[in-house]
C-alpha positions in Angstrom: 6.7 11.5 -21.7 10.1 9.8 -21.6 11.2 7.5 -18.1 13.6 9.0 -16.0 14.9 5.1 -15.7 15.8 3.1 -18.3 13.6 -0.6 -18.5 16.9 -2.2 -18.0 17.4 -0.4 -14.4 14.7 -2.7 -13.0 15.5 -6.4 -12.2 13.7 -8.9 -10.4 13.7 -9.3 -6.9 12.2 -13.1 -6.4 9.4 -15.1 -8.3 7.1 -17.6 -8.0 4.4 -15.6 -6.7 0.5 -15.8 -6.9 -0.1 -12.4 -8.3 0.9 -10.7 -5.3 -0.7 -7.2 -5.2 -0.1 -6.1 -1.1 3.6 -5.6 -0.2 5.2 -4.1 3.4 8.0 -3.9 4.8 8.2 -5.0 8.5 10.4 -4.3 11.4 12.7 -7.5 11.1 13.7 -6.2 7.5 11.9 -8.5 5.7 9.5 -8.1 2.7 5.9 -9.9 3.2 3.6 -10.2 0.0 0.0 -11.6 -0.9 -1.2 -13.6 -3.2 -4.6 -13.9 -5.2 -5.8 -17.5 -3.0 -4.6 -15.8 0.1 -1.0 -16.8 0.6 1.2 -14.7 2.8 4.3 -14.9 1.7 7.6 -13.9 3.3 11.1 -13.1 1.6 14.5 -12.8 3.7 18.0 -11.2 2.9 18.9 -14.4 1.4 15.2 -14.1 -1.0 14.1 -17.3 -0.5 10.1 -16.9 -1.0 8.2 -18.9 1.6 4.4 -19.4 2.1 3.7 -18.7 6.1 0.1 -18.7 6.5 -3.0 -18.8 4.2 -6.5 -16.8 4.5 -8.2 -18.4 1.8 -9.3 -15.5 0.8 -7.7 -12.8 -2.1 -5.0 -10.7 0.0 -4.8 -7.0 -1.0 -2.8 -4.5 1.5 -0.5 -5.5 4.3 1.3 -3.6 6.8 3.0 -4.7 10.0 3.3 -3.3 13.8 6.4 -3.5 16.1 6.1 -7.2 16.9 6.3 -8.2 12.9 2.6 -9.2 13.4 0.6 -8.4 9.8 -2.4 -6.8 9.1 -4.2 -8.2 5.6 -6.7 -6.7 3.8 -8.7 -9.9 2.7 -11.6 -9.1 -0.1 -13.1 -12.2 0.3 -13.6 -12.2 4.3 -14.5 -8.4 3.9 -12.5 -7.6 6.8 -8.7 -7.4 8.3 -7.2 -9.8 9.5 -4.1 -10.3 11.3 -1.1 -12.6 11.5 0.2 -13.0 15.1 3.3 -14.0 16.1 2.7 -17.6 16.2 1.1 -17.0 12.8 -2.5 -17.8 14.4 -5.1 -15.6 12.5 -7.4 -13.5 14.0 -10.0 -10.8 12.7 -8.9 -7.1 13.3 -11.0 -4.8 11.8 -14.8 -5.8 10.5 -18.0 -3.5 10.0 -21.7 -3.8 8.5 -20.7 -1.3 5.7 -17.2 -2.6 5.0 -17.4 -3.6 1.5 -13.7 -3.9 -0.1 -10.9 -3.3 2.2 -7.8 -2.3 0.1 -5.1 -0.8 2.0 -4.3 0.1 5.1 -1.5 2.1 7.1 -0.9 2.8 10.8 0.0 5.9 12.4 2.6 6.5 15.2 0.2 5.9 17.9 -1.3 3.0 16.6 -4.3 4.2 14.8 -5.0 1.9 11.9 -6.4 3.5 8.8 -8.0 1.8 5.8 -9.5 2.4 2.2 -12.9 0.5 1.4 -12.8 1.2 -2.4 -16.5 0.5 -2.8 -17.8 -0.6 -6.5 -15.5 0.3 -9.1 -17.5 3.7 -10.9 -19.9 3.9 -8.6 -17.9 6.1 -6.4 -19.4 5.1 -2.8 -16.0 4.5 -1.3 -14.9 5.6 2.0 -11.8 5.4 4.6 -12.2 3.3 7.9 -10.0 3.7 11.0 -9.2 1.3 13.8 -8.8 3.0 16.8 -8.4 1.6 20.3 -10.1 -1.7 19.0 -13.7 0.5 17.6 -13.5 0.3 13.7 -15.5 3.4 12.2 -15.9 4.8 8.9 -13.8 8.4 9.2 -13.9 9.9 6.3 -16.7 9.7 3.5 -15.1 12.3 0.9 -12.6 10.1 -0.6 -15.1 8.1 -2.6 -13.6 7.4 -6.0 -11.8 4.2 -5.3 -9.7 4.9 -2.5 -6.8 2.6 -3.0 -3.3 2.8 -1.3 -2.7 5.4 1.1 0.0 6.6 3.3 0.1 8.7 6.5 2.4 12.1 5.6 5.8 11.6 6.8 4.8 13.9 10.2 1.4 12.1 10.9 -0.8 14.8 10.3 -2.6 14.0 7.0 -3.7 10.8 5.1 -2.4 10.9 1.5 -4.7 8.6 -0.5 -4.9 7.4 -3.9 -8.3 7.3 -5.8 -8.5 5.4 -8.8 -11.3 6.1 -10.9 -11.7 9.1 -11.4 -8.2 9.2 -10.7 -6.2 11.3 -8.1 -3.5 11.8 -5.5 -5.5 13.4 -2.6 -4.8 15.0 0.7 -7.1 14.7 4.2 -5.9 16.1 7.2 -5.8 14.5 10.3 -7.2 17.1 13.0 -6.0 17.5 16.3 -9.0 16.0 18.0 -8.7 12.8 15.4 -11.1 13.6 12.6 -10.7 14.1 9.2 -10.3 17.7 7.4 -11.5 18.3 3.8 -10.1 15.9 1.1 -8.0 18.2 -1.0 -6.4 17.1 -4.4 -2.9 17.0 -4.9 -2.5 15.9 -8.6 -5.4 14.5 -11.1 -3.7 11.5 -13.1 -5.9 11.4 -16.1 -6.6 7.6 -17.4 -4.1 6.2 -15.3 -5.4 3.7 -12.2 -3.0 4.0 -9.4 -2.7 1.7 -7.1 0.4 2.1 -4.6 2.0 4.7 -2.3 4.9 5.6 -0.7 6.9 8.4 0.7 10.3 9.6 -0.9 12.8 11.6 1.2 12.9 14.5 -1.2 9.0 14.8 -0.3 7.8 14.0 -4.2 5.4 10.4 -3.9 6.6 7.2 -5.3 2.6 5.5 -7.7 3.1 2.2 -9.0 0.2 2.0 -11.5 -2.3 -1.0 -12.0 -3.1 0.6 -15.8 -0.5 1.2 -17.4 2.3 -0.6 -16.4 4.5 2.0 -14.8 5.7 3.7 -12.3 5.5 7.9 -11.7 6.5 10.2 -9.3 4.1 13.2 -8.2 5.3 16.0 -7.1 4.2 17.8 -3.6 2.8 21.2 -6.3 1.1 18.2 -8.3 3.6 17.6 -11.5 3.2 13.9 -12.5 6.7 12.4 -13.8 7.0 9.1 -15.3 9.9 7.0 -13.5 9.5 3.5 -15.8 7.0 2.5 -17.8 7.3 -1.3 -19.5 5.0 -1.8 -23.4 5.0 -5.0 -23.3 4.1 -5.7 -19.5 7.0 -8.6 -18.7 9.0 -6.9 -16.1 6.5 -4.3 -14.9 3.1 -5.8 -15.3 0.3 -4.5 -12.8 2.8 -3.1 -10.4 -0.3 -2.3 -8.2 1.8 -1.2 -4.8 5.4 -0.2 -4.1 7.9 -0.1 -0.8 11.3 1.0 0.0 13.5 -1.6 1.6 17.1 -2.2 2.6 19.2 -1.3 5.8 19.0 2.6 4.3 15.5 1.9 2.6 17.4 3.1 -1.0 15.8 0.0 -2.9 11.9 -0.2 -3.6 10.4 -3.7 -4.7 7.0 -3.4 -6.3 4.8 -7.1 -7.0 3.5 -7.3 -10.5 0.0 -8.4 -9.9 -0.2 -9.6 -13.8 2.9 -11.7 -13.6 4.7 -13.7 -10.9 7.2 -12.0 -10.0 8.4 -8.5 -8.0 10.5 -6.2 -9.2 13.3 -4.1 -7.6 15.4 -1.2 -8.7 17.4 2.3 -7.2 16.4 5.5 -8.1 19.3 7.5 -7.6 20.2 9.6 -5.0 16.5 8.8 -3.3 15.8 7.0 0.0 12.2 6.1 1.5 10.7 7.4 4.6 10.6 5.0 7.2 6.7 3.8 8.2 4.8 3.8 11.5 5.4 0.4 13.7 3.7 1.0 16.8 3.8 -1.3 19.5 0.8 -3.0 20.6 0.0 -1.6 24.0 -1.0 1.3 21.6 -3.0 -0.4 19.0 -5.5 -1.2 21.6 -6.7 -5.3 20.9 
């Protein structure tokens, strides 16, 4: 399968990172990463890379609310935690069965939903939601390594990534709040995705953990390869991907076998903007 972008198209956005595997995009415009001793790191217009707070844990997904505040999906502590304004950190999200928390996304009225992969091949993974402060497991039928995940650009499924066996999948959000039947999108073979996100054309941007590349999926399920990197040096592990920028036409993705990000264009393609609700609706 040939790239549709040239290795050449893909530069690098700012180094010196830990092996940063969560990435989001916040409010303020800037671009917050992880790092494998539990770094947060935060990178500005100008791309200075500076170290604002420290879990000292192993930091996998990130998102942000309205108030820039950032929720971190910490392996080590088993739970979420967040960053608050004055970069205090307090626990968000913890439960008895929470075993690996990987990824999590909010929707537009602050609902906070997250993948527990479970043990890798053992497929006993499940998807956690944080709502009005009570985190529950709400959905059990995801359970082959749930990974990233993304709410659908209207809010009304959860689009989740499952790693091994892998698969783009679907779950509805019902109208009362709970979740539909998982239904599967596209199958991906012996690739291990890792990251999400939404392109304006309605196709899905995977940045892959094995092999080191990037595809797009179509909404019928037709898996294209965007860039793809042999010798892993300027894609290497690019585990989760976001669109940034005043028009969000760029996408940065952290190489989590390197230490470095990576940003390119795809042309003619913009993100979808995410959910940043405000805090009087998250509920803590």
């Amino acid at each position: 399968m040939k790239p549709i972008l040239e290795l050449s198209a893909l530069h690098e956005f700012v180094s010196g990172l830990d092996h940063s595997e969560g990435i989001c995009l916040a409010p303020n415009g800037n671009i917050y990463m992880g790092g494998e001793s539990g770094q947060v790191y935060e990178v500005g217009p100008d791309k200075k890379l500076n170290i604002i707070a420290n879990t000292d844990g192993f930091l996998l997904g990130l998102a942000a609310d309205a108030h820039n505040r950032l929720y971190l999906c910490d392996t080590v502590a088993k739970k979420v935690l967040r960053l608050n304004e004055d970069k205090s950190l307090t626990t968000f999200a913890e439960h008895p069965e929470l075993f690996l928390p990987n990824w999590g996304a909010f929707s537009p009225e602050g609902t906070y939903y997250f993948s527990d992969s479970g043990h890798w091949g053992k497929c006993d993974g499940k998807i956690f939601r944080v709502k009005s402060g009570k985190t529950e497991i709400w959905s059990s039928e995801s359970k082959n390594f749930p990974n990233g995940l993304t709410l659908s650009a209207n809010a009304d499924s959860l689009l989740v990534l499952e790693s091994y066996p892998s698969a783009l999948v679907e779950i509805p959000i019902l109208a009362d709040g709970t979740a539909g039947a998982r239904r599967v999108i596209c199958e991906m073979g012996e690739i291990v995705p890792d990251g999400i996100a939404l392109m304006n054309d309605g196709r899905y941007l995977v940045s892959c953990y094995r092999p080191d590349s990037i595809y797009v999926i179509t909404p019928e399920g037709n898996l294209l390869l965007l860039a793809n990197d042999p010798r892993g040096t300027v894609i290497a592990g690019p585990t989760n991907v976001v669109f940034f920028g005043e028009d969000l036409s760029k996408v940065v993705v952290p190489n989590i076998g390197r230490w470095h990000a990576t940003e390119f264009v795809i042309p003619g393609i913009k993100g979808i903007p995410l959910f940043y609700p405000d805090k009087n609706v998250i509920g803590d």
